[in-house]
PDB file of N, CA, C and O in Angstrom:
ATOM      1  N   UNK A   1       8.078 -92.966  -0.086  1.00  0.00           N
ATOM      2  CA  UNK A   1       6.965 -93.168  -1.000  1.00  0.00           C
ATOM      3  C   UNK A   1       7.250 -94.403  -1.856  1.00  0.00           C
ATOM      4  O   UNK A   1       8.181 -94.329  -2.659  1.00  0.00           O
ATOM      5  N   UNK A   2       6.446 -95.677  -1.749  1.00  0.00           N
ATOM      6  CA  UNK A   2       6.595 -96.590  -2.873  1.00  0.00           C
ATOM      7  C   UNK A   2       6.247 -97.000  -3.938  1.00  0.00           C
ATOM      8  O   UNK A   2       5.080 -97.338  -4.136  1.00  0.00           O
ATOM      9  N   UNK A   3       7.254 -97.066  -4.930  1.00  0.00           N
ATOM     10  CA  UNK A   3       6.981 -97.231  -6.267  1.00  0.00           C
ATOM     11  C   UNK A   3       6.126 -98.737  -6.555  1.00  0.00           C
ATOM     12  O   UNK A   3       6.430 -99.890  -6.248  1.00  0.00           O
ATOM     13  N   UNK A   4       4.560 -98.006  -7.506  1.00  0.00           N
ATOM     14  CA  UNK A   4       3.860 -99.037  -7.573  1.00  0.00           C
ATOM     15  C   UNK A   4       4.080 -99.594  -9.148  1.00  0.00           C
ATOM     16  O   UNK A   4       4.364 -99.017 -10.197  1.00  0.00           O
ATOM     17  N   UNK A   5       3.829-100.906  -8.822  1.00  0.00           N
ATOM     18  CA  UNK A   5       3.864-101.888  -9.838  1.00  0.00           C
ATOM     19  C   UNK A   5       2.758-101.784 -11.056  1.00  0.00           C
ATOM     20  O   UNK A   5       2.937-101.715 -12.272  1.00  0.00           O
ATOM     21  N   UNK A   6       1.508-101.800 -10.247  1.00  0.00           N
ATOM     22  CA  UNK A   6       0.407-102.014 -10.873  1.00  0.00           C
ATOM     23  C   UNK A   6      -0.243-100.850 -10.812  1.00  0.00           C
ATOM     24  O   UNK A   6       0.108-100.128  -9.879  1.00  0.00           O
ATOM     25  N   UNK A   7      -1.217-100.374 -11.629  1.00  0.00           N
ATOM     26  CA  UNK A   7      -2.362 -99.395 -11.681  1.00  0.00           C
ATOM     27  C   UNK A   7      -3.899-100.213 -11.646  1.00  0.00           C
ATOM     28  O   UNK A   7      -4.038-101.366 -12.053  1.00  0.00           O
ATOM     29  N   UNK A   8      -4.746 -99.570 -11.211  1.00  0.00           N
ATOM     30  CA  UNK A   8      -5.961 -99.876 -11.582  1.00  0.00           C
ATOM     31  C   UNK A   8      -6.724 -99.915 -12.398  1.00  0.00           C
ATOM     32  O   UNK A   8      -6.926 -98.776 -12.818  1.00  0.00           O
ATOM     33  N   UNK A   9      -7.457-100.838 -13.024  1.00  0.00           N
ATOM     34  CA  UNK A   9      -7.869-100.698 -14.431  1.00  0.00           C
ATOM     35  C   UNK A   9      -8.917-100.012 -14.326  1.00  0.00           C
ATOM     36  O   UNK A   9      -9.370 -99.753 -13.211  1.00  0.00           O
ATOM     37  N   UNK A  10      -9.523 -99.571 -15.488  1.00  0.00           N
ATOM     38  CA  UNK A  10     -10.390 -98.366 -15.710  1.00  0.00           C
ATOM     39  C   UNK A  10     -11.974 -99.534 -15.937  1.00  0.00           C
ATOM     40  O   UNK A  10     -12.985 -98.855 -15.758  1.00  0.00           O
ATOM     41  N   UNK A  11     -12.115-100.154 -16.075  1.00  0.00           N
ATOM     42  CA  UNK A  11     -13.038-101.331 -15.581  1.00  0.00           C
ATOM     43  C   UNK A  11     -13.238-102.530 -15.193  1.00  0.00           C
ATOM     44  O   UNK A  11     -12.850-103.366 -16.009  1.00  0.00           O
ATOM     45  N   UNK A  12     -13.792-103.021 -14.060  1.00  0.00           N
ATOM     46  CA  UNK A  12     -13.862-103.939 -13.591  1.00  0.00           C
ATOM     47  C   UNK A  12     -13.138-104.076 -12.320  1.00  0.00           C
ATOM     48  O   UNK A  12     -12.690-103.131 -11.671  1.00  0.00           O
ATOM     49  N   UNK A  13     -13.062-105.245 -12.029  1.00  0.00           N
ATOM     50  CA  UNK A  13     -11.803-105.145 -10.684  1.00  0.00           C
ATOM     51  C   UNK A  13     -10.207-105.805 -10.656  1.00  0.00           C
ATOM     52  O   UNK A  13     -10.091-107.011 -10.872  1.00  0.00           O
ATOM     53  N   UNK A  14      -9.365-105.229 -10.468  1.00  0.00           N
ATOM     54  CA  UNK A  14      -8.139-105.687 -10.347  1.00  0.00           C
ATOM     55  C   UNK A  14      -6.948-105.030 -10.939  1.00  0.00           C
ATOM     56  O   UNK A  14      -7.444-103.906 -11.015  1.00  0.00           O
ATOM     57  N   UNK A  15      -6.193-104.937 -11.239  1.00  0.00           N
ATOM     58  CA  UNK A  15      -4.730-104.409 -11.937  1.00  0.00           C
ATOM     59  C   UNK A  15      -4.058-104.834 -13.573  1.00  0.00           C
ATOM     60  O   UNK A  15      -4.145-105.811 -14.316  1.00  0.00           O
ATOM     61  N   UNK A  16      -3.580-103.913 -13.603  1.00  0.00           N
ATOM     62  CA  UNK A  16      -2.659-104.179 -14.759  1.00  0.00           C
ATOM     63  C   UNK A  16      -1.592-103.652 -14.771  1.00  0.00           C
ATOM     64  O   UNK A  16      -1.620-102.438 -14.570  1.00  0.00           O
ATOM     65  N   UNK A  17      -0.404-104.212 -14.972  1.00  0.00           N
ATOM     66  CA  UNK A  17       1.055-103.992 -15.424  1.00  0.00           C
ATOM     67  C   UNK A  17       1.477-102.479 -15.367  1.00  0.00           C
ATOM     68  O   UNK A  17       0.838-101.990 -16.298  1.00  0.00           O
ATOM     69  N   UNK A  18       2.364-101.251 -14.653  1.00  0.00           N
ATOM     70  CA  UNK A  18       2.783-100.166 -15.272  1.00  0.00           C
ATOM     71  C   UNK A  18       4.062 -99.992 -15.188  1.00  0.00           C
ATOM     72  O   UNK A  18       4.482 -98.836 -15.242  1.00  0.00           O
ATOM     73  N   UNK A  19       4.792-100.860 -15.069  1.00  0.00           N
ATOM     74  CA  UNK A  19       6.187-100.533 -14.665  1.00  0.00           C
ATOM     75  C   UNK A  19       6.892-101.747 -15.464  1.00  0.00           C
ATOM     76  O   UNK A  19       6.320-102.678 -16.031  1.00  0.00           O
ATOM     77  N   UNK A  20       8.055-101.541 -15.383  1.00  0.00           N
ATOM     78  CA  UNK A  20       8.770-103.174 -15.637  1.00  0.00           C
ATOM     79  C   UNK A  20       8.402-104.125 -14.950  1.00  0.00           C
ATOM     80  O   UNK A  20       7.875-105.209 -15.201  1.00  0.00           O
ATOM     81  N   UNK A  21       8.947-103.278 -13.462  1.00  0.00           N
ATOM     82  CA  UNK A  21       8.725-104.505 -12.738  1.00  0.00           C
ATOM     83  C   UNK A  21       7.340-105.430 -12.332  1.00  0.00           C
ATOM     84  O   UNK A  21       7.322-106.502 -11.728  1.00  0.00           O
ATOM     85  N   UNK A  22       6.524-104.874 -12.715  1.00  0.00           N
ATOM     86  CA  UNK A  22       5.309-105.521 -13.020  1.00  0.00           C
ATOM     87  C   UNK A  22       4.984-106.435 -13.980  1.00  0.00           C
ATOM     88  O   UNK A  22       4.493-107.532 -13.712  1.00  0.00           O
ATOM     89  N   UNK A  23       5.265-105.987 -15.257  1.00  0.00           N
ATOM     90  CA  UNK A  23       5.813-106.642 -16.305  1.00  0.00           C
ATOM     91  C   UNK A  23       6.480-108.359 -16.218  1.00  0.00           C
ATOM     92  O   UNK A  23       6.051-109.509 -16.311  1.00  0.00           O
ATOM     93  N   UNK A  24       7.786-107.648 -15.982  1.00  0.00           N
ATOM     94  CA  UNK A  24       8.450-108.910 -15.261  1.00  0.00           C
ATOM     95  C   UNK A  24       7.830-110.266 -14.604  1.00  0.00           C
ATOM     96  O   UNK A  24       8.100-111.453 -14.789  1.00  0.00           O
ATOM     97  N   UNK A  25       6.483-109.326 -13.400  1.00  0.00           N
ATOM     98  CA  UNK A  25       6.206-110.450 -12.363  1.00  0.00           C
ATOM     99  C   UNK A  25       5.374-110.927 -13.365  1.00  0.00           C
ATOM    100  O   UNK A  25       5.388-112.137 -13.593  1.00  0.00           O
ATOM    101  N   UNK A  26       4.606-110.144 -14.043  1.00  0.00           N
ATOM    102  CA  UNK A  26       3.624-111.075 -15.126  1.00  0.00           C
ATOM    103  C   UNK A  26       3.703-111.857 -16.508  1.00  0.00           C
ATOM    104  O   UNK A  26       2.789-112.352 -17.168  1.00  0.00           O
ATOM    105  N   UNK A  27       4.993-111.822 -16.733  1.00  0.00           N
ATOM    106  CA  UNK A  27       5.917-112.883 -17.440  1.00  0.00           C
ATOM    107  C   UNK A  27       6.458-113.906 -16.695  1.00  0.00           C
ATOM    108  O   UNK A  27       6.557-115.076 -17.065  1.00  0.00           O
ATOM    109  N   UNK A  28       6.804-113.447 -15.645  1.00  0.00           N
ATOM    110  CA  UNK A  28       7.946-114.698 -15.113  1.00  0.00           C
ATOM    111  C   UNK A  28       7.060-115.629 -14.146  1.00  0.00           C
ATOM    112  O   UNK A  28       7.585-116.603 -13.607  1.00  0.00           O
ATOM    113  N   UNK A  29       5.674-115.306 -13.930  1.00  0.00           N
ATOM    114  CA  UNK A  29       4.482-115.912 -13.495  1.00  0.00           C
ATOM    115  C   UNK A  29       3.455-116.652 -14.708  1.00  0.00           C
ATOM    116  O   UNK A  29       2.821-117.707 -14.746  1.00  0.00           O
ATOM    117  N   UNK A  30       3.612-115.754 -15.454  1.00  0.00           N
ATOM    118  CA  UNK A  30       2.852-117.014 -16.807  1.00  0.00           C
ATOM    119  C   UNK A  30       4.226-117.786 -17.018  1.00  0.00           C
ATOM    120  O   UNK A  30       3.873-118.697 -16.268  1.00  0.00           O
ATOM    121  N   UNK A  31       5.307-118.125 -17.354  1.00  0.00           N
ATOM    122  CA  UNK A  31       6.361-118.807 -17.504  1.00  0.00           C
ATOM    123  C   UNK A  31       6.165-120.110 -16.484  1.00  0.00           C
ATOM    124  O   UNK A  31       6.152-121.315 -16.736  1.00  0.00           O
ATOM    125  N   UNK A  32       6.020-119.384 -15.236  1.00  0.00           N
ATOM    126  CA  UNK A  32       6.250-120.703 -13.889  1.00  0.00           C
ATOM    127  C   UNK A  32       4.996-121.446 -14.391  1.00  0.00           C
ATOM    128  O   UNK A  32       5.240-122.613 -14.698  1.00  0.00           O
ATOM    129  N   UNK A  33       3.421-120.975 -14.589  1.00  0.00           N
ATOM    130  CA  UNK A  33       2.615-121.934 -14.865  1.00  0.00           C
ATOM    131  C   UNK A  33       2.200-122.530 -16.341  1.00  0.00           C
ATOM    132  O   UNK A  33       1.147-123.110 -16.605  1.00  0.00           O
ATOM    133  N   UNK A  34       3.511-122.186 -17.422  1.00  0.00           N
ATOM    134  CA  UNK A  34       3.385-123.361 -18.424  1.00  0.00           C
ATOM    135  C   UNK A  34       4.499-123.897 -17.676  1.00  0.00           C
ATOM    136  O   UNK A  34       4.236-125.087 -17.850  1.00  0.00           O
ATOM    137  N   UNK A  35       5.370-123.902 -17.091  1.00  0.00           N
ATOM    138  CA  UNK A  35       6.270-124.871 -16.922  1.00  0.00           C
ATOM    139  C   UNK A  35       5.501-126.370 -15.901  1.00  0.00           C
ATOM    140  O   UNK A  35       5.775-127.569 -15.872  1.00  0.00           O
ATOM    141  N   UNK A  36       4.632-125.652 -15.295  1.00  0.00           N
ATOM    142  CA  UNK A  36       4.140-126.414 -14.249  1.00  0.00           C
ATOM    143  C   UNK A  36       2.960-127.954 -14.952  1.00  0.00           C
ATOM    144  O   UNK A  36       2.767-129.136 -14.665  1.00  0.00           O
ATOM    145  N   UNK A  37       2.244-126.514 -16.406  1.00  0.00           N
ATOM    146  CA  UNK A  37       1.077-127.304 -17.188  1.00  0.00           C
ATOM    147  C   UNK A  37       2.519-128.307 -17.800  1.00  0.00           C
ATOM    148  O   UNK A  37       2.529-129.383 -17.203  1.00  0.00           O
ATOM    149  N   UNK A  38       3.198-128.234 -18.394  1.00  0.00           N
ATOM    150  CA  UNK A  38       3.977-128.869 -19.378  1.00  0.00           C
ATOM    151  C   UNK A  38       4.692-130.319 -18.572  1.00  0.00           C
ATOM    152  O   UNK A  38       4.634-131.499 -18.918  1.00  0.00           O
ATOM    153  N   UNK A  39       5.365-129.681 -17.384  1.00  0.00           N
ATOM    154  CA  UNK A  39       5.721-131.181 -16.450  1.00  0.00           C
ATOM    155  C   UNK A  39       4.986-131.633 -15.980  1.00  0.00           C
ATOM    156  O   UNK A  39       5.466-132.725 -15.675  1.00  0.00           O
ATOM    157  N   UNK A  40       3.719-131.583 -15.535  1.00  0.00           N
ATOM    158  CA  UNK A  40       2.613-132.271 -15.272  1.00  0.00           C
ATOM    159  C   UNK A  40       2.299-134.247 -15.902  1.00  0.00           C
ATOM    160  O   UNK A  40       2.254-135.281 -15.235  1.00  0.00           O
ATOM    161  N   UNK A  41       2.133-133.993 -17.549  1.00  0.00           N
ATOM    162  CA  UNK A  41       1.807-135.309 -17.821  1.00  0.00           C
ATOM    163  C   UNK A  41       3.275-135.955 -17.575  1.00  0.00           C
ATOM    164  O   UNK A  41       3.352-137.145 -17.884  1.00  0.00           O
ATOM    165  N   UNK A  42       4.421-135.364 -17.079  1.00  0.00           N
ATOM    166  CA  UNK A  42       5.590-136.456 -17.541  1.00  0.00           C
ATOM    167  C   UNK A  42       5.889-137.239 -15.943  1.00  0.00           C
ATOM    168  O   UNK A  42       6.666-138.186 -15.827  1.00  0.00           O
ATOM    169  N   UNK A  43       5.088-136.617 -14.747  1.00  0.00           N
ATOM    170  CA  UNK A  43       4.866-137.319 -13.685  1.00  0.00           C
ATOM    171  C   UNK A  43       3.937-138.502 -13.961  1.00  0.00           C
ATOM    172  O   UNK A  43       2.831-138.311 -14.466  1.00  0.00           O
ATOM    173  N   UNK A  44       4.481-140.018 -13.555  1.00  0.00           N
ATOM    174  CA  UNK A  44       3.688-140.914 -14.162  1.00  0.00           C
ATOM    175  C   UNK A  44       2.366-141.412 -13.212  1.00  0.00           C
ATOM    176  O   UNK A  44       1.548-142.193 -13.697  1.00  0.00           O
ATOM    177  N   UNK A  45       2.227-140.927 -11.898  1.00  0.00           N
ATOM    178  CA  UNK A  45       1.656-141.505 -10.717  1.00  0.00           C
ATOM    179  C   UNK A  45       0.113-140.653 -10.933  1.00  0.00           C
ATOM    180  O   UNK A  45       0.265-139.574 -10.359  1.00  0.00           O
ATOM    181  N   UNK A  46      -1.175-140.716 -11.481  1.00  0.00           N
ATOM    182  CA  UNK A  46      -2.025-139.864 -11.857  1.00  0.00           C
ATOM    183  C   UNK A  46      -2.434-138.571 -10.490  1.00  0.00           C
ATOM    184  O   UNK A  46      -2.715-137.373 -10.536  1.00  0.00           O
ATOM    185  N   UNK A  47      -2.289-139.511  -9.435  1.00  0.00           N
ATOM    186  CA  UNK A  47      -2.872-138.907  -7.820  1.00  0.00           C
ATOM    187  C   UNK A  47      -1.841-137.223  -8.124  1.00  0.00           C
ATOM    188  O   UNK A  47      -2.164-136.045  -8.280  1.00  0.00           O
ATOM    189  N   UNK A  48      -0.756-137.852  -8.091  1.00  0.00           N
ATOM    190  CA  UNK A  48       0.851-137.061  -7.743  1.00  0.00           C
ATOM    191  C   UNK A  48       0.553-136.013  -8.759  1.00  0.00           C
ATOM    192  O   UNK A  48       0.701-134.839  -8.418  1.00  0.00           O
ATOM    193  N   UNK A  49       0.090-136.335 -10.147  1.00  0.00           N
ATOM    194  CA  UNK A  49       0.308-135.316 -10.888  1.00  0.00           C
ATOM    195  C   UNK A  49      -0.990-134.334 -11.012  1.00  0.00           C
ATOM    196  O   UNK A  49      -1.013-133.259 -11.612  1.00  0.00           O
ATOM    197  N   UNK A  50      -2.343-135.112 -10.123  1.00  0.00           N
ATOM    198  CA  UNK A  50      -2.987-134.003 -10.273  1.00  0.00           C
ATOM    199  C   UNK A  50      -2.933-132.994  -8.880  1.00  0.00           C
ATOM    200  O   UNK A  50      -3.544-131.934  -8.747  1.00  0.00           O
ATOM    201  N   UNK A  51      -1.986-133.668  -7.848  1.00  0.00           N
ATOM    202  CA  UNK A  51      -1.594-132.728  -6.989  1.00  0.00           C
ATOM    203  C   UNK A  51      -0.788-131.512  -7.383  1.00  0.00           C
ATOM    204  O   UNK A  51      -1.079-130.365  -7.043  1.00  0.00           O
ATOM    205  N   UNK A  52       0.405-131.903  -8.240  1.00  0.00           N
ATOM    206  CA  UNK A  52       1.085-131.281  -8.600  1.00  0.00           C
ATOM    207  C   UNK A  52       0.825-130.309  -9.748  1.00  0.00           C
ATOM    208  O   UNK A  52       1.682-129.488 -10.073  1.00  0.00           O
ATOM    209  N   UNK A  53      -0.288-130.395 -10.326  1.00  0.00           N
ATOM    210  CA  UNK A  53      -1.310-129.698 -11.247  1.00  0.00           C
ATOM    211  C   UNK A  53      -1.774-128.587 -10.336  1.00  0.00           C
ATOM    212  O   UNK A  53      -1.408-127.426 -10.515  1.00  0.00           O
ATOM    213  N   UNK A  54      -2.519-128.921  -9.433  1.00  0.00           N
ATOM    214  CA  UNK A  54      -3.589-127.773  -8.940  1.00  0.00           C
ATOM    215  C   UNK A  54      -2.572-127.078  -7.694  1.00  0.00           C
ATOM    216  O   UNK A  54      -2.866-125.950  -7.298  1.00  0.00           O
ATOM    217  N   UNK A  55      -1.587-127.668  -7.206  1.00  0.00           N
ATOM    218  CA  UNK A  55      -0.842-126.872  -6.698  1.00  0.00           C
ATOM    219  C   UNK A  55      -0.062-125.861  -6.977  1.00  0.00           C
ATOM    220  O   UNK A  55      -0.047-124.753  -6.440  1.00  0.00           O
ATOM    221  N   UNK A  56       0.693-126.332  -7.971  1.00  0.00           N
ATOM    222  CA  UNK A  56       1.546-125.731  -8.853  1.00  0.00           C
ATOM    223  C   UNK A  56       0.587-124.249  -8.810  1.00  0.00           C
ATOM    224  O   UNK A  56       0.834-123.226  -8.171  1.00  0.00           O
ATOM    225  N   UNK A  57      -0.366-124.482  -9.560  1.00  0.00           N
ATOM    226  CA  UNK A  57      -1.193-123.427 -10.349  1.00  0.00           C
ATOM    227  C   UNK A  57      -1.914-122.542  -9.187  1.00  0.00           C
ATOM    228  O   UNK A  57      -2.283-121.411  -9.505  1.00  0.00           O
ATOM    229  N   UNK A  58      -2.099-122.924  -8.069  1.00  0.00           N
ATOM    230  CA  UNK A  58      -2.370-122.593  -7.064  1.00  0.00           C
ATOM    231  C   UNK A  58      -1.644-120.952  -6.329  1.00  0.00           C
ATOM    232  O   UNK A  58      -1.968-119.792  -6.071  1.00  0.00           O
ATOM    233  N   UNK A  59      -0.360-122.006  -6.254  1.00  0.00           N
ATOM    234  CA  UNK A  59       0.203-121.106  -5.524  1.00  0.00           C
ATOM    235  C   UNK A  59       0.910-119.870  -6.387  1.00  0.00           C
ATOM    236  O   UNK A  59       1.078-118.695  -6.060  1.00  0.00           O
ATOM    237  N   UNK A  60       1.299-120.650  -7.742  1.00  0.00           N
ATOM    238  CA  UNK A  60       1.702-119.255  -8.588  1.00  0.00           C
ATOM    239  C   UNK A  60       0.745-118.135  -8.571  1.00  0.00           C
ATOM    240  O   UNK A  60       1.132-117.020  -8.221  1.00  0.00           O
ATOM    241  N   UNK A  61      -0.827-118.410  -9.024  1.00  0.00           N
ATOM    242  CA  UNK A  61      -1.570-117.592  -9.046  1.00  0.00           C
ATOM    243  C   UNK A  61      -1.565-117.036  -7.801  1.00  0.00           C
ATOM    244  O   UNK A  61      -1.002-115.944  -7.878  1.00  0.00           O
ATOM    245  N   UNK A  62      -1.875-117.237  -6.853  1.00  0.00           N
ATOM    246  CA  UNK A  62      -2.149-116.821  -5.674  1.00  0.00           C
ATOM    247  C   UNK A  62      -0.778-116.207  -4.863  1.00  0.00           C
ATOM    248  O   UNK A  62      -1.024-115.606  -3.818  1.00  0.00           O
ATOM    249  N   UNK A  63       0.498-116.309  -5.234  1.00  0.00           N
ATOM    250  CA  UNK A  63       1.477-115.806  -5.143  1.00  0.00           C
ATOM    251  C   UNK A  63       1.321-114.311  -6.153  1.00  0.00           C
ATOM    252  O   UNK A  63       1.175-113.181  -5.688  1.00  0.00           O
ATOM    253  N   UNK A  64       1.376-114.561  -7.193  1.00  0.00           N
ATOM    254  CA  UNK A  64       1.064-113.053  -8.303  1.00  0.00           C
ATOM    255  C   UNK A  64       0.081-112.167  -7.664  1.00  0.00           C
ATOM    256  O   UNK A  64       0.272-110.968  -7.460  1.00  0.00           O
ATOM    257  N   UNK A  65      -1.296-113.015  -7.267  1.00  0.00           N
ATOM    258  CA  UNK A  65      -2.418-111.843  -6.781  1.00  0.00           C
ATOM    259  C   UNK A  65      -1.931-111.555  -6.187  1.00  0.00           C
ATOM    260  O   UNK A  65      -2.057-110.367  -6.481  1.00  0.00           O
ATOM    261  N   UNK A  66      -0.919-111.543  -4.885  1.00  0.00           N
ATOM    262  CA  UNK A  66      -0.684-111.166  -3.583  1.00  0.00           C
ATOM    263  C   UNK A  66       0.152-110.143  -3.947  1.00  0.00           C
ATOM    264  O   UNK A  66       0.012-109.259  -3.102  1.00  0.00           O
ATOM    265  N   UNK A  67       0.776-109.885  -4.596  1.00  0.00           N
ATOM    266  CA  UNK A  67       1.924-109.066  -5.116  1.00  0.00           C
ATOM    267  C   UNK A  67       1.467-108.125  -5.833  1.00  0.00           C
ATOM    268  O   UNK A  67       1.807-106.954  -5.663  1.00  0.00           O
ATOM    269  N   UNK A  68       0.583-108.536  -6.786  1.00  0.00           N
ATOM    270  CA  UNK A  68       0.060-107.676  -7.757  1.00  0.00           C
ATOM    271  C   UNK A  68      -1.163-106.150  -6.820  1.00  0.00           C
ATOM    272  O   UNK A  68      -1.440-104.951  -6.840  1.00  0.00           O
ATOM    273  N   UNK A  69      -1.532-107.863  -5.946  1.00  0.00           N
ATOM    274  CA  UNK A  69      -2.925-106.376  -4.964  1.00  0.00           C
ATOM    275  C   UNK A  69      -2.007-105.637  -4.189  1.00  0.00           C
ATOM    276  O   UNK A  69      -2.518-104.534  -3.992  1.00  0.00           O
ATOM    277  N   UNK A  70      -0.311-105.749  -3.370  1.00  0.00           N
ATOM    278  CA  UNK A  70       0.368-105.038  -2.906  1.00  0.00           C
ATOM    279  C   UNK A  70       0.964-103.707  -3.627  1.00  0.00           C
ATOM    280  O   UNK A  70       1.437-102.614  -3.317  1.00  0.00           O
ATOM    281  N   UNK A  71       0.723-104.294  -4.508  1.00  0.00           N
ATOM    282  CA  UNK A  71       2.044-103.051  -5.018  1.00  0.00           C
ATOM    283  C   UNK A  71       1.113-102.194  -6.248  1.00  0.00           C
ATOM    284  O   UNK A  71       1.435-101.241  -6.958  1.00  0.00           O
ATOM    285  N   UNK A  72      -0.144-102.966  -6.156  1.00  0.00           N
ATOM    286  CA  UNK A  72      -1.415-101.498  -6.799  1.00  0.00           C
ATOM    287  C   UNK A  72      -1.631-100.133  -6.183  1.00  0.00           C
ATOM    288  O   UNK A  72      -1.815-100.047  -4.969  1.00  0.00           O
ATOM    289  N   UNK A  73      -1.613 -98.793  -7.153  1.00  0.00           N
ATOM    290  CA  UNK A  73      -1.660 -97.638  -5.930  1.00  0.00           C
ATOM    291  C   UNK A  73      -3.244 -97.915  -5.888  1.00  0.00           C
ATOM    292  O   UNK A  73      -4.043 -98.201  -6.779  1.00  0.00           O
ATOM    293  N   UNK A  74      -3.381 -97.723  -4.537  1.00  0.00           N
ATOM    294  CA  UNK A  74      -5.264 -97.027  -3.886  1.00  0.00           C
ATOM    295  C   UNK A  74      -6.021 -98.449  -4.206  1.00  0.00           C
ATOM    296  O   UNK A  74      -7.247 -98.552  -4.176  1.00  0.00           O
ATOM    297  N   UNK A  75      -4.899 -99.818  -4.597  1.00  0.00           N
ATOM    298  CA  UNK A  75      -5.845-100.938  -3.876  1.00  0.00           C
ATOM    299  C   UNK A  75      -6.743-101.323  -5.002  1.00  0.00           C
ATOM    300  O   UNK A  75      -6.934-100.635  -6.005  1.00  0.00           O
ATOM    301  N   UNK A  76      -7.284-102.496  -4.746  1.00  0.00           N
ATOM    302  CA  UNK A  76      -8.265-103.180  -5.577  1.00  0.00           C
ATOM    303  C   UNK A  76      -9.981-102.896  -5.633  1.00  0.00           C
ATOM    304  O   UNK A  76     -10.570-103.478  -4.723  1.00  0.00           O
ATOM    305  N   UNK A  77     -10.583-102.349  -6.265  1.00  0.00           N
ATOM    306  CA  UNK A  77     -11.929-102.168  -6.444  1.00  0.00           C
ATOM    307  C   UNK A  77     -12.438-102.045  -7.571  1.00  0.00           C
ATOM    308  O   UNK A  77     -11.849-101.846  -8.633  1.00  0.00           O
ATOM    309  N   UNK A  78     -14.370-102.240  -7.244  1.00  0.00           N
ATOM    310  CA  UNK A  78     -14.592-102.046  -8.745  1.00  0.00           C
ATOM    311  C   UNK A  78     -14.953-101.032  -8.805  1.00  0.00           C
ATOM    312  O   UNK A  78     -15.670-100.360  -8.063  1.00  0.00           O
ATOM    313  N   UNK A  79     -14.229-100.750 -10.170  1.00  0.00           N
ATOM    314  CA  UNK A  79     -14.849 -99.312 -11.126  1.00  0.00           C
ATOM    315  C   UNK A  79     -15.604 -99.528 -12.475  1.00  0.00           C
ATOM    316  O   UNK A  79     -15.644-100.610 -13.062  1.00  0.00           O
ATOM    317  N   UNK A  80     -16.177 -98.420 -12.883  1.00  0.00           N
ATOM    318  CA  UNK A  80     -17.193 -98.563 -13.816  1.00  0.00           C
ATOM    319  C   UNK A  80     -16.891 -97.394 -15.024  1.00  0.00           C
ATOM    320  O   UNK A  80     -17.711 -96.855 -15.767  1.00  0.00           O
ATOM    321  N   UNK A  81     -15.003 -97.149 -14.926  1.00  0.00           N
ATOM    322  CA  UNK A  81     -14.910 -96.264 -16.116  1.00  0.00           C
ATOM    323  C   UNK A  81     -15.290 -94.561 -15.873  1.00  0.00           C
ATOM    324  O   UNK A  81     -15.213 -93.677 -16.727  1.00  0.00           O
ATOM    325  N   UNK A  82     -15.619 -94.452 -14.767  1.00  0.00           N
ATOM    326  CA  UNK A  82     -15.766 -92.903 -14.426  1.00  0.00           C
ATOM    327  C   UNK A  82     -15.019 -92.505 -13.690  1.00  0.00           C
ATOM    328  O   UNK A  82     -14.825 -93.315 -12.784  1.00  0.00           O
ATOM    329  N   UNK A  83     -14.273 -91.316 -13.574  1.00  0.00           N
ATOM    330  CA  UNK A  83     -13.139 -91.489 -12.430  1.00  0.00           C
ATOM    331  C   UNK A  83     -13.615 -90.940 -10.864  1.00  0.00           C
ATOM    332  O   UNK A  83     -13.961 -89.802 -10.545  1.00  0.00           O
ATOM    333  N   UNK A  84     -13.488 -92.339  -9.897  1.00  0.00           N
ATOM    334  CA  UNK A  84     -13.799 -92.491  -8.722  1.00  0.00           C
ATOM    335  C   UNK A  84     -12.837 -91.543  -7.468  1.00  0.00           C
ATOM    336  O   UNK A  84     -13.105 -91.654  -6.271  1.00  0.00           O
TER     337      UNK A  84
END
């Protein structure tokens, strides 16, 4: 049986935090994308840094969702606050 990270929120669609280790991923994922906003202007080449802008931010986010929708129990949907 695997221990889930995330729960489902009671409205709308998507997850929130119930464990540490959830916690964790959602600290140490806002962390990676100020680090990413913050080194951004000190790349001097404008092309390079707005690659390195929308990538950066890209893949963190899209790395977290992937993790976050895995390790939710019963998955991502919307709810409307009534229990489904």
């Amino acid at each position: 049986m695997p221990r889930y990270w995330f729960r489902q929120k009671t409205f709308g669609y998507g997850a929130t935090p119930n464990t540490w280790q959830g916690w964790l991923l959602t600290i140490a994922s806002l962390a990676l994308l100020f680090a990413v906003v913050l080194l951004g202007p000190a790349i001097r080449d404008n092309a390079l840094r707005v690659l390195w802008m929308v990538l950066g931010i890209a893949i963190t986010l899209g790395v977290y969702t992937f993790i976050a929708w895995r390790k939710t129990e019963g998955g991502w949907q919307w709810r409307s606050g009534s229990d489904d």
